[in-house]
C-alpha positions in Angstrom: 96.8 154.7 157.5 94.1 155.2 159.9 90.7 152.8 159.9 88.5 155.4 158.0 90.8 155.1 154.8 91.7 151.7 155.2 87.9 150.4 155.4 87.3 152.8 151.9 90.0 150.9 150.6 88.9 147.5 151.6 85.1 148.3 150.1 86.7 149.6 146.8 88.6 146.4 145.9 85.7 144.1 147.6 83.6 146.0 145.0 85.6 145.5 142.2 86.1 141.8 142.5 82.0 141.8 142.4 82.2 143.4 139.4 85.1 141.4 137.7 84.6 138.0 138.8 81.9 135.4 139.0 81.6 131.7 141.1 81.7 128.3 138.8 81.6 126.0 140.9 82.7 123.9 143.7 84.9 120.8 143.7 87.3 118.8 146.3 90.6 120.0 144.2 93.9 118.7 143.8 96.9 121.0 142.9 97.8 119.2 139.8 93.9 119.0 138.4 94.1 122.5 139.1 96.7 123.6 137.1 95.6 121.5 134.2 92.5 123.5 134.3 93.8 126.4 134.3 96.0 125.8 131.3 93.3 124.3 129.4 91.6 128.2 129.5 94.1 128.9 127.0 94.4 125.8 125.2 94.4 125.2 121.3 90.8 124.0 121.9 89.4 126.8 122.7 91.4 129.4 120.4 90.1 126.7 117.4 86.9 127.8 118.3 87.4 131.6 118.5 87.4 131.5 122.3 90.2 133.9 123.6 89.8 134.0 127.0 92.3 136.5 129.2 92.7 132.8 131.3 92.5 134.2 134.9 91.7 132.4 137.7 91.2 131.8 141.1 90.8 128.4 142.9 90.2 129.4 146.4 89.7 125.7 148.7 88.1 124.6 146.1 85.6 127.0 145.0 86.5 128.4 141.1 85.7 132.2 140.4 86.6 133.4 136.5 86.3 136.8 135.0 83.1 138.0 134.3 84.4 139.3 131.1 85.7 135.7 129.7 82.0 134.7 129.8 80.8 137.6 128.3 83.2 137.2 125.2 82.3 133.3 124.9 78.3 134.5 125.3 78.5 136.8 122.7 79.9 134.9 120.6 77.5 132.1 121.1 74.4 135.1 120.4 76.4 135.4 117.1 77.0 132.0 115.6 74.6 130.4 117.7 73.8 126.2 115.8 77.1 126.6 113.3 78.8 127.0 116.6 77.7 124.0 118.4 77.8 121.9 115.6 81.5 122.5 115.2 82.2 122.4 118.6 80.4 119.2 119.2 82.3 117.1 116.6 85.6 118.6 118.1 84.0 116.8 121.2 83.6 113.5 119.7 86.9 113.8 118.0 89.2 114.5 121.0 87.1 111.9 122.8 88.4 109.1 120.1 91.8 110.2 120.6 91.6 109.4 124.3 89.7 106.3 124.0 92.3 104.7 121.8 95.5 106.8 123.5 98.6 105.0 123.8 101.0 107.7 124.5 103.4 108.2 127.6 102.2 110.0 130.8 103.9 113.6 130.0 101.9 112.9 126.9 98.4 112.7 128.8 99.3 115.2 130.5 99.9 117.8 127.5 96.6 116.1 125.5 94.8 116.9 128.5 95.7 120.2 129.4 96.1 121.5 125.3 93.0 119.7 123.7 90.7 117.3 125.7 89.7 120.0 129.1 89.2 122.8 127.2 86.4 120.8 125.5 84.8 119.8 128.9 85.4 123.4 130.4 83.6 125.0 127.6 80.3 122.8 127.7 80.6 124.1 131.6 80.8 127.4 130.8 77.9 127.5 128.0 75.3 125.8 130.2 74.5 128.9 131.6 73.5 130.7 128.3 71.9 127.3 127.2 69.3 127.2 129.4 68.5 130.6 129.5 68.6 130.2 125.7 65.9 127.9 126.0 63.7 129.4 128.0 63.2 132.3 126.3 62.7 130.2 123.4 60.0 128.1 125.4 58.2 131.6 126.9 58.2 132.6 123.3 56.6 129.9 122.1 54.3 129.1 125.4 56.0 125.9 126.1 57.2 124.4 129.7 60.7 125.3 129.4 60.9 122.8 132.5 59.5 119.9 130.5 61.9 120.9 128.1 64.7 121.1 129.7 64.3 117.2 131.3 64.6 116.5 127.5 68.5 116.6 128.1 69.3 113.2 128.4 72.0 111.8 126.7 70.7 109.4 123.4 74.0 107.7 123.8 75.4 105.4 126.9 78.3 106.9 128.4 80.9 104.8 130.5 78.8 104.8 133.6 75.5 104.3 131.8 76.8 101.2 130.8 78.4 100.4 133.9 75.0 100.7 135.9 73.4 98.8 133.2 75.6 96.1 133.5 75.5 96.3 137.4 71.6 95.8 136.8 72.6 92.5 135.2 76.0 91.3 137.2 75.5 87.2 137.8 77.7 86.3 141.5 79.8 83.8 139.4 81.1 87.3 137.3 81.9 89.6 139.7 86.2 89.3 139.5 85.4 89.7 135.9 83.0 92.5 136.8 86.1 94.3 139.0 88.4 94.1 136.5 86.9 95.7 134.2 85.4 99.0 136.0 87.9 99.0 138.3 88.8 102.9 137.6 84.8 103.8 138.5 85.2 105.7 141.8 88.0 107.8 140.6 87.3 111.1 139.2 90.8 112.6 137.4 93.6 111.7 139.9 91.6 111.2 143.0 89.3 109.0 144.4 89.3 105.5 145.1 88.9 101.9 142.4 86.3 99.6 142.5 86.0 97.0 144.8 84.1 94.7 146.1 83.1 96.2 149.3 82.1 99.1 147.2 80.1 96.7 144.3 78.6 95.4 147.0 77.0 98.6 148.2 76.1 99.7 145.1 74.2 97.0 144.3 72.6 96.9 147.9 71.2 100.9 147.0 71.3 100.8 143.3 67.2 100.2 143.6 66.0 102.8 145.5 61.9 101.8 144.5 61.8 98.9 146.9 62.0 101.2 149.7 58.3 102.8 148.7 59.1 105.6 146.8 57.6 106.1 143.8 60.4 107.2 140.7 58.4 109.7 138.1 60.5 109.2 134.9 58.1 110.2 132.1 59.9 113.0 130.5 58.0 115.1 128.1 57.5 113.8 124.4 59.8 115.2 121.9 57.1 115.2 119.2 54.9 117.8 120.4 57.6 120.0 119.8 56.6 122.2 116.2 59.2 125.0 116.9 62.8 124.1 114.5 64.6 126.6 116.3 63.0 124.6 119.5 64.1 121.3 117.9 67.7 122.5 117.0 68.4 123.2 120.7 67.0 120.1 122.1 69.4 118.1 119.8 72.3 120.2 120.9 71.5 120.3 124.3 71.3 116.3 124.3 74.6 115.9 123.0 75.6 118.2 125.3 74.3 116.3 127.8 76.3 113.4 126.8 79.9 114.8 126.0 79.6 116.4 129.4 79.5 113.0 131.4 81.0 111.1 129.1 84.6 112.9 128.3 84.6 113.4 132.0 84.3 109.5 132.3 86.1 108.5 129.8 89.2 110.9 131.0 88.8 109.0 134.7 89.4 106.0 132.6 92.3 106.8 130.7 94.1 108.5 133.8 93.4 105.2 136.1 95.8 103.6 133.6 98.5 105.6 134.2 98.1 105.9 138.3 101.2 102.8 138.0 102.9 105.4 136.3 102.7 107.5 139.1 102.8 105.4 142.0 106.2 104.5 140.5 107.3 108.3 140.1 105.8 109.0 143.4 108.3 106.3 144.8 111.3 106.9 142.8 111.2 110.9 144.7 110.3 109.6 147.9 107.2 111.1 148.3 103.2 109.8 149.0 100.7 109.5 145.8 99.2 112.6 147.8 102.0 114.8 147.2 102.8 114.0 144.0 98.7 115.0 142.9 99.3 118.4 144.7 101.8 119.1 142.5 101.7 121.4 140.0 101.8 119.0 136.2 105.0 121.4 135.2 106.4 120.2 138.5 105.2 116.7 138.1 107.1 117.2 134.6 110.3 118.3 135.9 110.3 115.0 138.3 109.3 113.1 135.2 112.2 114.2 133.6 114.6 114.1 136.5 115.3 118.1 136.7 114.8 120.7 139.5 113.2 118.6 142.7 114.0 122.0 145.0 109.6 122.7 145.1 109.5 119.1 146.5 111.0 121.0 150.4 108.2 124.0 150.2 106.0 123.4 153.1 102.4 123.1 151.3 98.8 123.1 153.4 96.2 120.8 152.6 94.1 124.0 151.9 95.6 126.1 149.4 94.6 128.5 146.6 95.9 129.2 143.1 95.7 132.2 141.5 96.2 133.2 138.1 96.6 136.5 137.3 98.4 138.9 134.6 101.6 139.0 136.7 101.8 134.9 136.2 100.9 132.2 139.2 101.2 131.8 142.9 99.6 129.3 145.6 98.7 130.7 148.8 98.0 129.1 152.5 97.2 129.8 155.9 95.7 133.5 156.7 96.2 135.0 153.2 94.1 132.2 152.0 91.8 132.9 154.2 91.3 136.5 153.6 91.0 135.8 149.6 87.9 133.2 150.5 86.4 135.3 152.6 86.5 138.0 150.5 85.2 136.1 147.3 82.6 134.5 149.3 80.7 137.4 148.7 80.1 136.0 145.1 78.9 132.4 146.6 76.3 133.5 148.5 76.9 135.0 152.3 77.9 132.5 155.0 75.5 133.8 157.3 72.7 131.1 158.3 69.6 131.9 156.3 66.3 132.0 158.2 64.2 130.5 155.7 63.8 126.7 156.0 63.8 125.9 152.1 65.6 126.3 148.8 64.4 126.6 144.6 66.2 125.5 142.0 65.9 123.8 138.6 63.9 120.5 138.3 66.7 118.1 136.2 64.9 114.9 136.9 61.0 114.8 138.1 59.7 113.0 141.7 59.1 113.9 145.3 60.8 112.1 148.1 61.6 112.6 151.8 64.6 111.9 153.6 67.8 112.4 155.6 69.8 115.3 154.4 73.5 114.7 154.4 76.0 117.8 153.4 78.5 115.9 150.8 81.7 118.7 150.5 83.9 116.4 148.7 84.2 112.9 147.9 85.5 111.5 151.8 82.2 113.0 152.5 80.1 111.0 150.6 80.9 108.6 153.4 77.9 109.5 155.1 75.5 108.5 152.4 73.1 106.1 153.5 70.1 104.2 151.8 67.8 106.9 151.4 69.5 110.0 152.4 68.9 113.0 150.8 72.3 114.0 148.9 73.0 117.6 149.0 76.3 118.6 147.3 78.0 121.9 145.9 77.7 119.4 142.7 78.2 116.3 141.9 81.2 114.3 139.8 81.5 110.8 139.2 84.0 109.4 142.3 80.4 110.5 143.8 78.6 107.2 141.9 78.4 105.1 144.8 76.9 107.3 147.4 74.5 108.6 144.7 73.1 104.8 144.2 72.1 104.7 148.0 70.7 108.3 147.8 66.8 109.3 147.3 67.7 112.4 145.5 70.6 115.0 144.5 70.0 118.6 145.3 73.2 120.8 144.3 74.0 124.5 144.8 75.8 124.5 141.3 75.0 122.8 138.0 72.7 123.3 135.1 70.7 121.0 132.7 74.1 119.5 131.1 75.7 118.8 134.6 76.8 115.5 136.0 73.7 115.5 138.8 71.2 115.7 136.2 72.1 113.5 133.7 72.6 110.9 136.5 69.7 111.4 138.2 67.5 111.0 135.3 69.8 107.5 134.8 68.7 106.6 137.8 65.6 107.7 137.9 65.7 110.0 140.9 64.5 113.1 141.7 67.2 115.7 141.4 67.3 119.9 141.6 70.3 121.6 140.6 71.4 125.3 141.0 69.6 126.0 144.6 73.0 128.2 145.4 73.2 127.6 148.8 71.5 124.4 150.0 75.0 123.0 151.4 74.7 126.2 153.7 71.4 126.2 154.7 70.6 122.8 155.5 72.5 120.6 158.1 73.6 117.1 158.0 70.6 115.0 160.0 68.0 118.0 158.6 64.3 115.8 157.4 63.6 117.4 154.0 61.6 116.9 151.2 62.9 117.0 147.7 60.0 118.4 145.6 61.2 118.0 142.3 57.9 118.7 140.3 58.0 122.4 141.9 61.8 122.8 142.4 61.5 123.5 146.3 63.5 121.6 149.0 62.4 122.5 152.5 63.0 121.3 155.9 60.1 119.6 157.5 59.0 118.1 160.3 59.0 114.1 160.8 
């Protein structure tokens, strides 16, 4: 084939995966997280609510791409049913919550609840943030409201897990503190990463957790929900603050339940002779076959640290090395070029309201967050809650991904610091060490000079 054709072909299929696939997100994976997401895009969750989704996907080092079309079909189907919709789907929220707050069942058990019922609730508040917010701001242009004050209305009425656990920290006596780790010990894990609570870690937290003394003013007047007259207005807000709190909170409360069991598989871990690394970059129907002491042959393939999983019609496969490489760099093209921008600032949505200056720092994945110091400027793909101790020392969260709903924003306002989600590519432009300013009245980070 000589380079004319090949180079045709090449720009064919490049053009058709613009066309069939979109970027969700970015998030420092592990195999068997990964395949429990995957499976949830079929699960019984999301067929109860009339979501039937064709359940490809791609996790390429990290970075999730879906079909184009999936969105579309759960879209429509939000312009259709609209309020019924989320009213449904939010007590189907609460409910699967409840069944994993009091869950007693054995660890092939978790693993079925989560990948059946529990993710496909947390993946479809992910994938309807999109349409929400531009739901309400068409709403808001219609009826001449700020669909930015607005949208800071999205705070969570109810505490979730690590509301509680940073109002508690805001109270934590010396003479507690064993009592303190005991309790929250699983806060720094996020599904079957990260690390527990210590006191190293407590101690840091509550060395940051008040940014204010360092001069910095916190804006967190958020607009008042009584000068809203529109219902339809009204009907969203209450949605989207629930929303809001399911999103945080099932993730949390999932981080929970899974530190529980990390005995459980410390102890299969050991029994195959393997590292509590290896076993999480397992697939879970390999994790099961351990569990149930069948086919160990997958336990000799040679895998990478970097690794993709793609799910297509013709079933699964993980790939490494090269061919990896070509299948990021080819669905890059959907996450915004790689090439070094020549503008020196970014726009995105204003989630929590303030301007500060600072120290950017690049946070890839959770070993990154590291770096975080008192004051620095935490720029992420987005955030999740391993991420709670570096985001205590930070000034402000500025992430490419995320919307109103999302795990930056709903801590931020929490903690009362500025925050702008959905700049797209402020991990890229920016460098760690970079002096920026975090306008979050306007939306606009931008390098300046100190």
């Amino acid at each position: 084939m000589n380079t004319a054709v090949r180079k045709k072909i090449n720009n064919k299929f490049e053009e058709e995966v613009l066309l069939e696939w979109t970027y969700w997100g970015k998030w420092d994976p592990n195999l068997l997280t990964v395949s429990l997401w995957h499976q949830a895009t079929t699960s019984k969750t999301l067929k109860y609510m009339r979501v039937i989704l064709r359940g490809e996907m791609r996790c390429l080092d990290g970075s999730y791409y879906f079909l184009k079309s999936d969105f579309e079909i759960l879209h429509s189907t939000l312009e259709k049913d609209g309020v019924e919709w989320f009213d449904k789907f939010l007590k189907i929220c609460q409910e699967e919550t409840n069944v994993l707050i009091n869950f007693e069942g054995n660890f092939e058990e978790l693993l079925d609840q989560l990948s059946n019922h529990f993710l496909g609730c947390i993946m479809l508040i992910t994938f309807v943030d999109p349409w929400f917010e531009n739901k309400i701001r068409k709403i808001c242009a219609n009826e001449n409201v700020s669909s930015e004050r607005v949208l800071q209305m999205m705070q969570p009425e109810q505490k979730t897990p690590l509301m509680e656990y940073q109002e508690e920290l805001r109270k934590l006596n010396q003479e507690d503190i064993d009592a303190f780790l005991s309790k929250w010990a699983w806060v720094g894990t996020h599904a079957f990463g990260g690390q527990q609570l210590t006191r190293e870690s407590l101690q840091e937290s509550i060395d940051g957790g008040d940014f204010s003394k360092n001069g910095n003013p916190i804006d967190s007047q958020l607009a008042n929900p009584n000068s809203i007259r529109s219902k339809e207005l009204e009907e969203m807000i209450h949605i989207g603050k629930y929303l809001a709190f399911h999103r945080s909170a099932m993730v949390e409360q999932m981080n929970k339940v899974i530190f529980k069991y990390r005995k459980t598989m410390l102890a299969l871990a050991k029994e195959n002779e393997i590292s509590y690394e290896k076993l999480i970059n397992l697939t879970h129907e390999e994790i099961l076959k351990l569990s149930r002491h069948q086919d160990r042959s997958f336990l000799l393939d040679k895998r990478e640290a970097r690794f993709g999983f793609i799910s297509e019609e013709g079933g699964k496969r993980l790939i490494f090395g090269e061919e990896l490489d070509k299948e990021v760099n080819l669905y890059s093209t959907l996450n915004v070029s790689n090439d070094k921008k020549k503008e020196i600032e970014v726009q995105g949505t204003v989630a929590s309201k303030s301007v500060v200056q600072g120290i950017a720092k690049i946070v890839l994945n959770a070993r990154d967050c590291e770096k975080i110091g008192l004051g620095d400027i935490l720029i992420a793909p987005e955030t999740t809650p391993d991420y709670i101790h570096a985001m205590q020392k930070a000034a402000a969260f500025v992430t490419d991904q995320g919307g109103i709903t999302s795990h930056a924003a709903i801590t931020a306002r929490e903690m009362k610091k500025p925050c702008i989600t959905g700049t797209k590519n402020a991990t890229k432009l920016f460098v760690d060490g970079d002096f920026v300013e975090v306008d979050a009245i306007n939306g606009i980070v931008k390098k300046i000079r100190k």
